[in-house]
DRENZATOR-623015 format. One record per residue (C-alpha): residue number from 1; residue in three letters; chain; x, y, z. Coordinates in nm, 2 decimals, m for minus. Example, Ala and Ser with C-alpha at 12.3 -4.5 7.8 and 13.67 -1.06 7.14 Angstrom:
2
     n   res   chain       xx       yy       zz
     1   ALA       A     1.23    m0.45     0.78
     2   SER       A     1.37    m0.11     0.71
***
This chain:
420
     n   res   chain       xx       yy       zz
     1   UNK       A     5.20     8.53    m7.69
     2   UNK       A     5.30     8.21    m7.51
     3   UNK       A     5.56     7.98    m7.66
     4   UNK       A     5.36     7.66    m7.46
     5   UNK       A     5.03     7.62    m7.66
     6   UNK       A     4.94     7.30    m7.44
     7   UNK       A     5.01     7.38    m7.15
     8   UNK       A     4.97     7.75    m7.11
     9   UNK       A     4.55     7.70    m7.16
    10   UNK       A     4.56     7.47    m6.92
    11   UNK       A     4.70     7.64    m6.63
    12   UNK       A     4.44     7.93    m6.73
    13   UNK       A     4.15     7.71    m6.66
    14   UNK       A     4.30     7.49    m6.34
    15   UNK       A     4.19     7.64    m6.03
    16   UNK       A     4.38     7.73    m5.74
    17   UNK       A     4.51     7.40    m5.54
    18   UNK       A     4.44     7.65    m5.24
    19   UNK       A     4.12     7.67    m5.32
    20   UNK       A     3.97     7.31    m5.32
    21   UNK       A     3.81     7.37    m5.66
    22   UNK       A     3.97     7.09    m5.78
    23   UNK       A     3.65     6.88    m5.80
    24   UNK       A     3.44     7.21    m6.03
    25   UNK       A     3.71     7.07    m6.31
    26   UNK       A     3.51     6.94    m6.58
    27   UNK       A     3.62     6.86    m6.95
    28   UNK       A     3.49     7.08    m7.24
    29   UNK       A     3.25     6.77    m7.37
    30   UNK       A     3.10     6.89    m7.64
    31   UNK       A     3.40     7.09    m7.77
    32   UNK       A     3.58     6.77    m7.77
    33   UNK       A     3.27     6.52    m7.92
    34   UNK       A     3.31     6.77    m8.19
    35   UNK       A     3.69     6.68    m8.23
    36   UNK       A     3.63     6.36    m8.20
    37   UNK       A     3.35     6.37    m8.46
    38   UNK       A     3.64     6.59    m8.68
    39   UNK       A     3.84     6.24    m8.63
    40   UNK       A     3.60     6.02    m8.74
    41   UNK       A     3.55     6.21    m9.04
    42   UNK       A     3.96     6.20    m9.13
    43   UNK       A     4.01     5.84    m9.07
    44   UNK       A     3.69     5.73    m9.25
    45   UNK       A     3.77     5.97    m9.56
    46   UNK       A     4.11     5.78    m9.52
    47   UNK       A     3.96     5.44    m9.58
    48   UNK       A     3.59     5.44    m9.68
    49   UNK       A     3.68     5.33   m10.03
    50   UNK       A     3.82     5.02    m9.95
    51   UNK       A     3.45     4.89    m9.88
    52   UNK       A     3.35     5.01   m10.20
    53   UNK       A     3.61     4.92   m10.43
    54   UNK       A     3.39     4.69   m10.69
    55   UNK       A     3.16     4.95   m10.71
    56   UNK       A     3.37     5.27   m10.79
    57   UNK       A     3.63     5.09   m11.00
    58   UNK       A     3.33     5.04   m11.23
    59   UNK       A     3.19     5.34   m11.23
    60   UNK       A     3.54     5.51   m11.27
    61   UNK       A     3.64     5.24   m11.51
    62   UNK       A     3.93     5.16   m11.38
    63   UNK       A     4.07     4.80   m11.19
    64   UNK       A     3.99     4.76   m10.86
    65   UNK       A     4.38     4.76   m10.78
    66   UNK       A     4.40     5.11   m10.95
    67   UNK       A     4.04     5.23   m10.79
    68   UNK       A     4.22     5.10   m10.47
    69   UNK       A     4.53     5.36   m10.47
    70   UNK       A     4.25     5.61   m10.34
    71   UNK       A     4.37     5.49   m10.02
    72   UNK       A     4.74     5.53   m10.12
    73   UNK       A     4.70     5.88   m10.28
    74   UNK       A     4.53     6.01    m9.94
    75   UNK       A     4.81     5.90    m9.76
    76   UNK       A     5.07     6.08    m9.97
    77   UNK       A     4.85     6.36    m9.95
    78   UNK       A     4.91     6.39    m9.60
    79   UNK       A     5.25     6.26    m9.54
    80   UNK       A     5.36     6.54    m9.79
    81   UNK       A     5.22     6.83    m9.65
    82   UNK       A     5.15     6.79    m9.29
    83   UNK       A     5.46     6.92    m9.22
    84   UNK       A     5.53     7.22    m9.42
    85   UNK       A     5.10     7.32    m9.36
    86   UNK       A     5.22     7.32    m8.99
    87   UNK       A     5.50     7.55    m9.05
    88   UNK       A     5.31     7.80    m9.28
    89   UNK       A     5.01     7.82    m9.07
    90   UNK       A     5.21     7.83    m8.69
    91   UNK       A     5.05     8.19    m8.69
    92   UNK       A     4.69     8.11    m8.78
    93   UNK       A     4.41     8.08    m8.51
    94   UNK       A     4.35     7.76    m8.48
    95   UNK       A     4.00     7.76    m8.49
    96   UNK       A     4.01     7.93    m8.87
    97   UNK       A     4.23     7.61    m8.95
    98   UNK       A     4.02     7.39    m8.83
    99   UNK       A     3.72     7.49    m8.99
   100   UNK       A     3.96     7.50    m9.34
   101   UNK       A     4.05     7.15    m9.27
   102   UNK       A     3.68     7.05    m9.24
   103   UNK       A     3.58     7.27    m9.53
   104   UNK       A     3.83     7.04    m9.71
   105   UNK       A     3.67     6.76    m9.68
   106   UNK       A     3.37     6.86    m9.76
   107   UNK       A     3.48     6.98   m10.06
   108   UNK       A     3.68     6.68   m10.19
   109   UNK       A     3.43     6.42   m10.08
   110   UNK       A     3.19     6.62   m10.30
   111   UNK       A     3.41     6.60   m10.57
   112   UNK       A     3.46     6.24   m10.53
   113   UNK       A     3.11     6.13   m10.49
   114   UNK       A     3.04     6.32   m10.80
   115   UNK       A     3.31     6.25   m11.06
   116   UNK       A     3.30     5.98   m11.33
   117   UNK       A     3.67     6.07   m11.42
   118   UNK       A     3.91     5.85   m11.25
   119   UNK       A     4.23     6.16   m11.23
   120   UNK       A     3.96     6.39   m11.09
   121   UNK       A     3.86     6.11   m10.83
   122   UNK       A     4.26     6.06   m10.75
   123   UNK       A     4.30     6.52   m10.71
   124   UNK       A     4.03     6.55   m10.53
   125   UNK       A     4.15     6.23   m10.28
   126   UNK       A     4.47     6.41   m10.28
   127   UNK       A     4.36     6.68   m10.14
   128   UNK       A     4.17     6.50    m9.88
   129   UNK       A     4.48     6.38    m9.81
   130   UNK       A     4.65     6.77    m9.73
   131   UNK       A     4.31     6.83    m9.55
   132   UNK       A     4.38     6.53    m9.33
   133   UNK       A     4.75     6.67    m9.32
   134   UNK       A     4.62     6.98    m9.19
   135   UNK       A     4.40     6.84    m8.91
   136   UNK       A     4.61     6.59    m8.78
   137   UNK       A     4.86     6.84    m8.68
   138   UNK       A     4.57     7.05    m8.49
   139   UNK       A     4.36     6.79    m8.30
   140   UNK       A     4.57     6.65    m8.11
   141   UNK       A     4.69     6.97    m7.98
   142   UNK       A     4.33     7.13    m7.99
   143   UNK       A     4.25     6.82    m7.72
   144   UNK       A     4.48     6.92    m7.48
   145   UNK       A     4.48     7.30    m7.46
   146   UNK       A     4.08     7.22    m7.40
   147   UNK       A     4.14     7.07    m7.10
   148   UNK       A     4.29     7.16    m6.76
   149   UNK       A     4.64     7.00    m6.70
   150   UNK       A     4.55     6.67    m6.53
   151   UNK       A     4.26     6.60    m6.73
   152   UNK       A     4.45     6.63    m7.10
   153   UNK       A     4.48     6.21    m7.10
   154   UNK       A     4.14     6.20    m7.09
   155   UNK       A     4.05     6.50    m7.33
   156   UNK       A     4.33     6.27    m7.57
   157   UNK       A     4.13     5.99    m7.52
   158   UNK       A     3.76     6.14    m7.56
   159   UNK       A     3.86     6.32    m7.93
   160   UNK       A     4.10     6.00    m8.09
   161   UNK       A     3.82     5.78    m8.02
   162   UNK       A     3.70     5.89    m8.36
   163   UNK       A     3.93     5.64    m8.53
   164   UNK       A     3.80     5.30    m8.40
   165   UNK       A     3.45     5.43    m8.42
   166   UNK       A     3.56     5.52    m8.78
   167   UNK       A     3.69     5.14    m8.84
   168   UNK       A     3.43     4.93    m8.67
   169   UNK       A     3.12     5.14    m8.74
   170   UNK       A     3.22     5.41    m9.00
   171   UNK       A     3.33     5.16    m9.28
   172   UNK       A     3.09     4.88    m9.24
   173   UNK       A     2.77     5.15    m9.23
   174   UNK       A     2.97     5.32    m9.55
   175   UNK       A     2.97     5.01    m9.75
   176   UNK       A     2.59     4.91    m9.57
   177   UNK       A     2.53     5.25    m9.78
   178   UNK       A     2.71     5.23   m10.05
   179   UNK       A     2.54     4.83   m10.10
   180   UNK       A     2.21     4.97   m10.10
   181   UNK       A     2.19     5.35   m10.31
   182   UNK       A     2.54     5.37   m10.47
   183   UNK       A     2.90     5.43   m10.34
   184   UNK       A     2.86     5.78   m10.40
   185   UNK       A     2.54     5.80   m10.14
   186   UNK       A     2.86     5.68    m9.92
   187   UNK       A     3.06     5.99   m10.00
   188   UNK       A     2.80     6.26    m9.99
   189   UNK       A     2.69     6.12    m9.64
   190   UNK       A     3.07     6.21    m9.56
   191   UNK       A     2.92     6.59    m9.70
   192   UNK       A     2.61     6.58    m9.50
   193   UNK       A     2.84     6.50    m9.17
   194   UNK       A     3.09     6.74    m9.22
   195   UNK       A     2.88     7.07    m9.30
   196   UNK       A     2.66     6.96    m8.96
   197   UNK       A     3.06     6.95    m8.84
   198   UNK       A     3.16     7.29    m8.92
   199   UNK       A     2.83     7.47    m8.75
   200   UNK       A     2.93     7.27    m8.44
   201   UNK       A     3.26     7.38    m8.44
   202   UNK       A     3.15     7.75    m8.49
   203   UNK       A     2.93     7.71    m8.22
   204   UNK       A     3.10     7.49    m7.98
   205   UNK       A     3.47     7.49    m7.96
   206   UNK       A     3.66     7.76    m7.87
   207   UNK       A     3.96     7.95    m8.02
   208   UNK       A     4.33     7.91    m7.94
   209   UNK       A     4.60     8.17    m8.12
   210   UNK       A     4.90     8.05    m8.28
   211   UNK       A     5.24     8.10    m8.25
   212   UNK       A     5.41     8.47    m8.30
   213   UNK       A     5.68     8.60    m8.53
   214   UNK       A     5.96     8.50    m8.35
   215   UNK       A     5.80     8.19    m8.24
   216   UNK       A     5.81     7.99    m8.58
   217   UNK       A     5.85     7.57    m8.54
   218   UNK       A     6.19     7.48    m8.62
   219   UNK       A     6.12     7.13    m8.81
   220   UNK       A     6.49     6.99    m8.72
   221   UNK       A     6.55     7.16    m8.39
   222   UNK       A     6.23     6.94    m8.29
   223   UNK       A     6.42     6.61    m8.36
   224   UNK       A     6.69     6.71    m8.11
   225   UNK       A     6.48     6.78    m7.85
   226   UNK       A     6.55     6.49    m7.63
   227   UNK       A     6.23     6.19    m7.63
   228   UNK       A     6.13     6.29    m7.96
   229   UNK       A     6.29     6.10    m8.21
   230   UNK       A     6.26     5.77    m7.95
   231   UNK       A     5.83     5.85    m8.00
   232   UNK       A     5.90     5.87    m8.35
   233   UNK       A     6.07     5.56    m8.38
   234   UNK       A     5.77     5.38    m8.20
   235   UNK       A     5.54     5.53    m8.43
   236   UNK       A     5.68     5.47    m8.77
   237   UNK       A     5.77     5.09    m8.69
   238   UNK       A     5.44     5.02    m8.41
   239   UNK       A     5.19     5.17    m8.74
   240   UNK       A     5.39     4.99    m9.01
   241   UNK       A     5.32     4.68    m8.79
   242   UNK       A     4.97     4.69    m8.73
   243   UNK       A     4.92     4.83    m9.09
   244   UNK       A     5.08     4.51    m9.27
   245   UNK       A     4.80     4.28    m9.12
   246   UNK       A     4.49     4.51    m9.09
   247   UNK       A     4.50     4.62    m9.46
   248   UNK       A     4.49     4.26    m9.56
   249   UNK       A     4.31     4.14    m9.29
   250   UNK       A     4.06     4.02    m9.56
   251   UNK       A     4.29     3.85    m9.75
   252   UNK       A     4.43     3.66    m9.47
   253   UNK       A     4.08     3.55    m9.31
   254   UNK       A     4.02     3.45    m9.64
   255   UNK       A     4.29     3.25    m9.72
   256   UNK       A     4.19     3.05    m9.40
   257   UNK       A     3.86     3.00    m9.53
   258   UNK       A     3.68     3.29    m9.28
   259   UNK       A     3.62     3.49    m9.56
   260   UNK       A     3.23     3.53    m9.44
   261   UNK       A     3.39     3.66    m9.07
   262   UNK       A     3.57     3.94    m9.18
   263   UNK       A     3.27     4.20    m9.08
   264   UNK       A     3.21     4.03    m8.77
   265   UNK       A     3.59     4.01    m8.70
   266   UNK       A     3.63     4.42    m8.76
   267   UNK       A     3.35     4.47    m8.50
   268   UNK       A     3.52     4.27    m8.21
   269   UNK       A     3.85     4.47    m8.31
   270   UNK       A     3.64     4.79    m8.30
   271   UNK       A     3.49     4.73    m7.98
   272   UNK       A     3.77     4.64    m7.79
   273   UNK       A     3.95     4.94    m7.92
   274   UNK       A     3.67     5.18    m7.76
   275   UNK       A     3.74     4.98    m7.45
   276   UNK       A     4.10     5.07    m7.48
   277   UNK       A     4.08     5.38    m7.52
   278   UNK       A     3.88     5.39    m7.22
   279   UNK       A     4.12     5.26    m7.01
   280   UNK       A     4.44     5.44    m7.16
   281   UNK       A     4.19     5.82    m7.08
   282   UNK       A     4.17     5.69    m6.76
   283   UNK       A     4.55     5.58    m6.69
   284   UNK       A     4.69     5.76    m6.94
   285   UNK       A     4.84     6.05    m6.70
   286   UNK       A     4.99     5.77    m6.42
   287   UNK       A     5.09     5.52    m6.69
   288   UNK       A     5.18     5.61    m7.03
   289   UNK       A     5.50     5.36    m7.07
   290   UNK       A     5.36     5.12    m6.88
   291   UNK       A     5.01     5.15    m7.08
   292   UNK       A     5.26     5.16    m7.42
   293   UNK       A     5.47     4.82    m7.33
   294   UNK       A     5.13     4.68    m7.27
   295   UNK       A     4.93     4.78    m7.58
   296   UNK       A     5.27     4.63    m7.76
   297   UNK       A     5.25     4.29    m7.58
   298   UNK       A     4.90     4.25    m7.61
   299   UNK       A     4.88     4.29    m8.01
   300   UNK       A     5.21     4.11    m8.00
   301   UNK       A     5.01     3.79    m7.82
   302   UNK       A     4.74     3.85    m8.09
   303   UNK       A     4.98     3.78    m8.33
   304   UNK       A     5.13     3.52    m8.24
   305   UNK       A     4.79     3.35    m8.13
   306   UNK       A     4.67     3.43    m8.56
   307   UNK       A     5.03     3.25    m8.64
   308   UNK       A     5.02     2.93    m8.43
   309   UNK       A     4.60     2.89    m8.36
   310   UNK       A     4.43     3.06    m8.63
   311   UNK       A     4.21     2.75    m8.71
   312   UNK       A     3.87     2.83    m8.59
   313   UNK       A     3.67     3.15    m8.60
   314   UNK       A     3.68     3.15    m8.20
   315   UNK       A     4.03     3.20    m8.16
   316   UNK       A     4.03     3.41    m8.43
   317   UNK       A     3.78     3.68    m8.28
   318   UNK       A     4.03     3.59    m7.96
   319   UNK       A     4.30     3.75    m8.16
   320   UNK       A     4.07     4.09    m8.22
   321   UNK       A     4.01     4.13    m7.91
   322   UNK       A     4.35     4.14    m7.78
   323   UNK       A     4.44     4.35    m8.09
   324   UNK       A     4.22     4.56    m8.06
   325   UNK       A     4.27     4.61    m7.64
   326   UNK       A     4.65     4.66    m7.73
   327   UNK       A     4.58     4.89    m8.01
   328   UNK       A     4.26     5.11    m7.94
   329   UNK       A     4.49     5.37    m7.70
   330   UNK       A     4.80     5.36    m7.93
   331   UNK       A     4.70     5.69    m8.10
   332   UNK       A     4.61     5.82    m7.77
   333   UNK       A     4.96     5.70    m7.63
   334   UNK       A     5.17     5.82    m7.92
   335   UNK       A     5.06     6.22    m7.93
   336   UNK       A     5.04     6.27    m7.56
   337   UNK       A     5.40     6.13    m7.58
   338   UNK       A     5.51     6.31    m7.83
   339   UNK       A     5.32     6.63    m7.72
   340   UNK       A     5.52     6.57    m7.36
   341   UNK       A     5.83     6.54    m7.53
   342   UNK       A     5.82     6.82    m7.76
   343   UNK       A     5.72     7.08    m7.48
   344   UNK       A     5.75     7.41    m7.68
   345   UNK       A     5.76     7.26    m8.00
   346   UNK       A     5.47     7.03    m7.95
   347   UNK       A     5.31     7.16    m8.29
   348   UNK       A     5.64     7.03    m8.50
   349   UNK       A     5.63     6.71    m8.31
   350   UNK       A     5.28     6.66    m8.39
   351   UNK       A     5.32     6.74    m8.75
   352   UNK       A     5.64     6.51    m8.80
   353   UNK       A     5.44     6.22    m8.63
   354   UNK       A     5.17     6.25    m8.88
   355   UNK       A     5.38     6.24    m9.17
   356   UNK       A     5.54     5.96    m9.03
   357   UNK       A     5.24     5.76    m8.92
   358   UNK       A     5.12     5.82    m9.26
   359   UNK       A     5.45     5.69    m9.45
   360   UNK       A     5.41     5.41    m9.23
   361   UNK       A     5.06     5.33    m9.32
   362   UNK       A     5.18     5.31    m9.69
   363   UNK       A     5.46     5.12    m9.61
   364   UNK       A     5.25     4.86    m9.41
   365   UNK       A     5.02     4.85    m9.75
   366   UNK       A     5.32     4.77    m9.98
   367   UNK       A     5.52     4.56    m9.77
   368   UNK       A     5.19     4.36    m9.69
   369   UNK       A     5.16     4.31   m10.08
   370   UNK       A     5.49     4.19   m10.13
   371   UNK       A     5.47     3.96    m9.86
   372   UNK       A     5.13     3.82    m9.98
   373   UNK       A     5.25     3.76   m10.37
   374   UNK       A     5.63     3.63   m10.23
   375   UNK       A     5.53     3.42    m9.90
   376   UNK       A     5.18     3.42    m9.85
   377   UNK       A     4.95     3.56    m9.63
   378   UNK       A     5.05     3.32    m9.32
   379   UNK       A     5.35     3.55    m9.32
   380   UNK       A     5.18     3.87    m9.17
   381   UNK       A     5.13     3.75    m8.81
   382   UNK       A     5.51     3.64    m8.80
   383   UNK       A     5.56     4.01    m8.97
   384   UNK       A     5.38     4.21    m8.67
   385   UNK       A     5.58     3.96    m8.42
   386   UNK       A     5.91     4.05    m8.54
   387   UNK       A     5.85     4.42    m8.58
   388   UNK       A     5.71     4.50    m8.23
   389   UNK       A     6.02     4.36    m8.10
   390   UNK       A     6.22     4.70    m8.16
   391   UNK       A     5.87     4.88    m8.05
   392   UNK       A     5.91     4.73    m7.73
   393   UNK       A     6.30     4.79    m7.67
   394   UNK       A     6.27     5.18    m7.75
   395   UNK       A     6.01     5.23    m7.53
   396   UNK       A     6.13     5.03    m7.26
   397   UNK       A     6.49     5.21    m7.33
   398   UNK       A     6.36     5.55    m7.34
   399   UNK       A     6.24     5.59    m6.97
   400   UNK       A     6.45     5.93    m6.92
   401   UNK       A     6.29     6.11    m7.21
   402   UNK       A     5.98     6.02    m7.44
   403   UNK       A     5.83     5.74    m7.22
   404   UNK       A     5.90     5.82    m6.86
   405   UNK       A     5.74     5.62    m6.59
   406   UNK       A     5.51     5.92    m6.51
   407   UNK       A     5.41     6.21    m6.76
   408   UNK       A     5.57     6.55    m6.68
   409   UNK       A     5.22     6.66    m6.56
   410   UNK       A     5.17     6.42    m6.35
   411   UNK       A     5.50     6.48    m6.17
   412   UNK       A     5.44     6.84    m6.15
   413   UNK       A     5.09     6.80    m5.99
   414   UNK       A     5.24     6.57    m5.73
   415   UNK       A     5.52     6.74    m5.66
   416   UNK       A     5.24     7.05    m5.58
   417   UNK       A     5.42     7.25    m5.88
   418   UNK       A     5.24     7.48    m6.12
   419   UNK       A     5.35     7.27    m6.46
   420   UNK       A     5.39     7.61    m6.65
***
């Protein structure tokens, strides 16, 4: 049984250079519409309540600060589990797993549409949380053994763009819901989505073994594995970054009296993200650093342009754009790296970059709030500014391993090698 899940799929389905078949290489669509589709169902589990806070903290009786650590308890959920799940399940098919993941979520988003108990609501958001644990560490992974070798940017691209399709249309349509029959219409929509999920999965993407015995992932021996920790560093400090100013973004458009632009504001951000993710599929093979560096400036120019000319709605949806053009492909960017990097011990390196991505999406939430009660809103732009500095070093610094100038695919290809 190979030891190279992402790669050794691939070279299966490539054709011969010799042969001239190059141009018969098509990507699995509808597999991978039903990954992405798996995405969009994790990341708008992940923050659906926050649209509906009012609404369930009433029902659950609870404040709407304690009603909003749904969000938090999710997040802990998968930070503390993704990485031990992908260690006890290395030798699982990986369509079973998927289809448990899913299951998940249908089950817990069941359980929280229905409960009136507030500790039910926060177990059964929990365990959302270790479903989103579990298929974080698959999809990524799942993406590129779909496709053949020079087409796994694009396969990356076609099943993250769940998440801004989550964010710009998932939560606004959630809370549309959830204004007009009930929060919990909101959640058990989320049921309806997934079970249609799970018979498209059974129908339409295929199956991928795991690893053998002796082929376990060795959690530490990952971090040594040169480019990895450099694409872990990124992650942690580029999520904790955008985190602190998108889960107050809100607050912030408030505090400058846009309060009424914050919908309209998320759907600029939105859109420009599905444009970048366009563009990263389609570079992402010849460009991946470069792509990176440029994703960092550009939400760096964002926030600088929310610090020093945030006064009128304009500029502001200026701002979304070019946050959501440098951030759209960051998820994209970040597992292909990683993936790269961790060669045979891709799996690990995916699991440890969701637990950290995670940890940094809590972070970003508390250190936002201490921010807002100790300086004030007006500090988060400055906050993202000074935190993508180090984003940018490391990625420009690790150019032998992690963020190369050209992905090790891409070199293979052109150098007329067989990349397995």
């Amino acid at each position: 049984m190979s030891t190279e899940p992402d790669t050794a799929p691939a070279a299966a389905a490539a054709p011969d250079p010799q042969s001239g078949d190059e141009a018969r290489e098509r990507l699995p669509l509808v597999a991978l519409l039903a990954l992405a589709t798996a995405v969009f169902v994790t990341s708008l589990t992940e923050t659906l309540p926050a649209g509906l806070l009012p609404a369930m903290s009433q029902d659950l009786r609870a404040s709407e600060s304690a009603t909003g650590q749904t969000v938090t308890v999710y997040a802990l959920g998968t930070a503390l589990t993704a990485i031990p799940l992908t260690a006890a399940t290395a030798g699982r098919g990986r369509k079973a797993l998927l289809l448990t993941a899913m299951g998940g979520f249908a089950v817990a988003n069941t359980v929280t549409a229905v409960s009136s108990v507030y500790e039910l609501t926060m177990v059964a958001r929990f365990f959302a949380g270790v479903a989103a644990g579990l298929a974080w560490a698959l999809l990524a992974g799942y993406a590129r053994r779909m496709a053949p070798a020079r087409l796994q940017g694009k396969a990356m691209a076609v099943a993250m763009a769940g998440i801004p399709v989550a964010l710009a249309v998932g939560v606004p349509a959630g809370t549309f819901l959830g204004d007009r029959l009930g929060w919990r219409a909101a959640f058990l929509s989320m049921t309806a989505l997934t079970l249609l999920l799970l018979v498209w999965i059974v129908a339409a993407v295929p199956d991928f073994p795991g690893l053998g015995r002796g082929e376990r992932p060795k959690m530490l021996r990952t971090l040594r594995v040169p480019g990895v920790a450099p694409v872990l560093a990124v992650t942690s400090v580029f999520v904790l970054a955008h985190t602190v100013l998108y889960a107050y973004i809100a607050t912030y458009l408030d505090d400058l009296g846009l309060g009424g632009s914050t919908g309209s504001v998320l759907l600029v951000f939105g859109a420009a993200s599905l444009a970048s993710i366009w563009i990263v599929g389609a570079l992402i093979n010849r460009r991946l650093r470069g792509l990176t560096v440029v994703g960092a400036l550009l939400v760096a120019l964002a926030a600088a342009l929310l610090a020093l000319l945030s006064d009128t709605t304009a500029l502001v949806h200026v701002a979304a754009v070019l946050w959501g053009l440098g951030w759209g492909g960051v998820p994209t960017l970040l597992q292909t790296a990683v993936g790269d990097a961790g060669g045979e011990s891709a799996d690990s390196a995916q699991a440890m970059l969701v637990t950290l991505w995670n940890l940094a999406m809590a972070g970003g939430g508390i250190t936002g709030g201490i921010l807002l009660d100790v300086v004030g809103s007006e500090s988060f732009p400055w906050t993202v500014l000074l935190l993508l500095l180090p984003v940018i070093a490391v990625v420009l610094y690790a150019r032998q391993a992690g963020f190369p100038p050209r992905r090790p695919v891409a070199q293979t290809q052109a150098a007329g090698v067989d990349p397995t």
